[in-house]
C-alpha positions as CSV (number, residue, x, y, z in Angstrom):
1,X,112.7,111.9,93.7
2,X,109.7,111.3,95.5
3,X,107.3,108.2,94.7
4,X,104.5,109.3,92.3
5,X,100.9,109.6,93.2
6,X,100.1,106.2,91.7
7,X,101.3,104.7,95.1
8,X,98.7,106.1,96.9
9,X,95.9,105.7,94.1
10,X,96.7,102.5,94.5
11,X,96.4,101.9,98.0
12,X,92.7,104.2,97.9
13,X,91.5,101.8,94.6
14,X,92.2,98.6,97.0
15,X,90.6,100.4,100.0
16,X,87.8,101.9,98.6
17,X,87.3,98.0,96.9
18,X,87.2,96.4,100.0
19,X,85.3,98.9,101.6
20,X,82.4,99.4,99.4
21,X,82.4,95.6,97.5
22,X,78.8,94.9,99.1
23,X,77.6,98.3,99.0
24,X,78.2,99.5,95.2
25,X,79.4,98.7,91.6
26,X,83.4,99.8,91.8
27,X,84.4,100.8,88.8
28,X,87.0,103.5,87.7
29,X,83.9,106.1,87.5
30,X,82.9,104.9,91.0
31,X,86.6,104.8,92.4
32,X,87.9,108.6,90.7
33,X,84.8,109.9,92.5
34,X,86.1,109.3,95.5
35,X,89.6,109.1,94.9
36,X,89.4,112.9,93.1
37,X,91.2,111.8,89.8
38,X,89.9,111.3,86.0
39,X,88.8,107.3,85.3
40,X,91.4,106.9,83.0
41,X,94.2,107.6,85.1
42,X,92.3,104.9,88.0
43,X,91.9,102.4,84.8
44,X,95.4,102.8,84.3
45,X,96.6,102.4,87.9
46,X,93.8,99.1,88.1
47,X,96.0,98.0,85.5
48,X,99.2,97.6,86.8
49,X,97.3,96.0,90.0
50,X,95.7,93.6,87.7
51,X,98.7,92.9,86.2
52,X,100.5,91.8,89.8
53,X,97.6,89.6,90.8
54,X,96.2,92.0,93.0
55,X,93.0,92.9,91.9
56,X,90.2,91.9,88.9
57,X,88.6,93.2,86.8
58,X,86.7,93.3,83.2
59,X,85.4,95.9,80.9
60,X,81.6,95.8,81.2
61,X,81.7,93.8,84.6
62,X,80.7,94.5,87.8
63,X,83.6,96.4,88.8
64,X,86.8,95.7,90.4
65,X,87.6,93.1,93.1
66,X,90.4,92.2,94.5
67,X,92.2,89.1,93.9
68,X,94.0,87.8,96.6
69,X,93.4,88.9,100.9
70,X,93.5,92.0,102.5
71,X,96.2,90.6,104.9
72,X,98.5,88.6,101.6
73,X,98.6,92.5,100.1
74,X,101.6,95.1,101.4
75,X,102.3,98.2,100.5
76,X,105.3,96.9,99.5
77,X,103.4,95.2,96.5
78,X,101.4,98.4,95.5
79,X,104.3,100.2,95.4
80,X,105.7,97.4,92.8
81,X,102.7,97.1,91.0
82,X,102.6,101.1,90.0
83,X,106.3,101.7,89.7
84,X,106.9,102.3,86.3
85,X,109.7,101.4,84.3
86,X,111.4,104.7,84.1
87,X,111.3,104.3,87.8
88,X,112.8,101.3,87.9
89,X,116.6,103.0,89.5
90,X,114.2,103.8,92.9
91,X,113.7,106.7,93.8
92,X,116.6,108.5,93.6
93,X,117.9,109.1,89.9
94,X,121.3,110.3,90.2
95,X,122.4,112.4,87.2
96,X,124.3,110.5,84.8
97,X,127.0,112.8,83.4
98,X,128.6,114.4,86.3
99,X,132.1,115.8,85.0
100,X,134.9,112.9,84.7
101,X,137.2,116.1,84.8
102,X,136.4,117.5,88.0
103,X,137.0,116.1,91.1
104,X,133.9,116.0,92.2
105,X,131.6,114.7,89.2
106,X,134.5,112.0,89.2
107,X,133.8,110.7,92.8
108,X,130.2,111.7,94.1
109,X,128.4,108.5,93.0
110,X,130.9,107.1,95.4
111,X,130.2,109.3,98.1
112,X,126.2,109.0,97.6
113,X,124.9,105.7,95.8
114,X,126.1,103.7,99.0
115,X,123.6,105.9,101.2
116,X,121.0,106.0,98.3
117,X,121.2,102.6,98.1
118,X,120.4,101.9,101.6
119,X,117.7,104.9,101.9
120,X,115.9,103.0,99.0
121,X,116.3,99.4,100.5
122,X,115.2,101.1,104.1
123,X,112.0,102.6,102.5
124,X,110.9,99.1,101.2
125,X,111.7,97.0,104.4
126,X,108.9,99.2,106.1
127,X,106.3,98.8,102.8
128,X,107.2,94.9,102.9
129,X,105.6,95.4,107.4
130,X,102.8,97.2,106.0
131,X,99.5,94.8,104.7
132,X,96.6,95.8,103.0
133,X,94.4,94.7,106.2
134,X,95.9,97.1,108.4
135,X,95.2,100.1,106.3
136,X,91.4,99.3,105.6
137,X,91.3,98.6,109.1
138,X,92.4,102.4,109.8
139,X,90.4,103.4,107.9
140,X,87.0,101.9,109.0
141,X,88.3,102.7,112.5
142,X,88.1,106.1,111.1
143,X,84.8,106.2,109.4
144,X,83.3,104.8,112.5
145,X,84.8,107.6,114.7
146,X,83.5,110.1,111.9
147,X,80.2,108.5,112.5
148,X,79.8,108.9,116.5
């Protein structure tokens, strides 16, 4: 039920990006350093970003960059980008059997898919208000307060 971690891989590989384009090479050795994973799972995530236009990158490059502005990014995008197919429901993956010959298995997807439904459509409205900007904003405002 919950959203997996590449949601928030995601979201550190476009940060850290940004954050260190001038400073470094930002490849997935680079980026699982600082984001605590193995490279192959941060090549895997890079991707799925590369895939929705978010970032580039090629084997024996530079490193990754991203492909479109900080501010033309939302989390809302990420979370698209990373959600695999199995996911595809949501995040809420109601069990598919439930007992025709009970009362219950016969009418709780009644009961619950309405409220699932608008959970789910709820959680993306506040990814779609989210960009890309305002997070590697935070978190510059945050290095800098680390710094003084």
């Amino acid at each position: 039920m919950q959203i997996g971690s590449r949601f928030t891989i995601g979201v550190h590989i476009i940060t850290a990006i940004d954050y260190f384009k001038d400073m470094d090479r930002v490849n997935s050795e680079f980026l699982a350093g600082s984001i605590g994973v193995n490279p192959v799972i941060v090549r895997t995530v890079i991707s799925s970003l590369r895939e929705a236009g978010i970032v580039q990158s090629r084997r024996g490059s530079s490193g990754a960059e991203l492909a479109r502005p900080l501010d033309g990014i939302t989390l809302y995008d990420v979370y698209k980008a990373v959600h695999s197919v199995d996911e595809a429901e949501g995040l809420f993956h109601f069990h598919e059997q439930p007992n025709p010959d009970c009362p219950v298995g016969r009418n709780i997807h009644k009961a619950l898919n309405p409220r699932l439904a608008n959970a789910q459509e709820a959680l993306e409205d506040e990814l779609r208000c989210t960009t890309l900007a305002e997070i590697v904003e935070e978190t510059r405002q945050a290095i800098q307060n680390e710094l003084h």
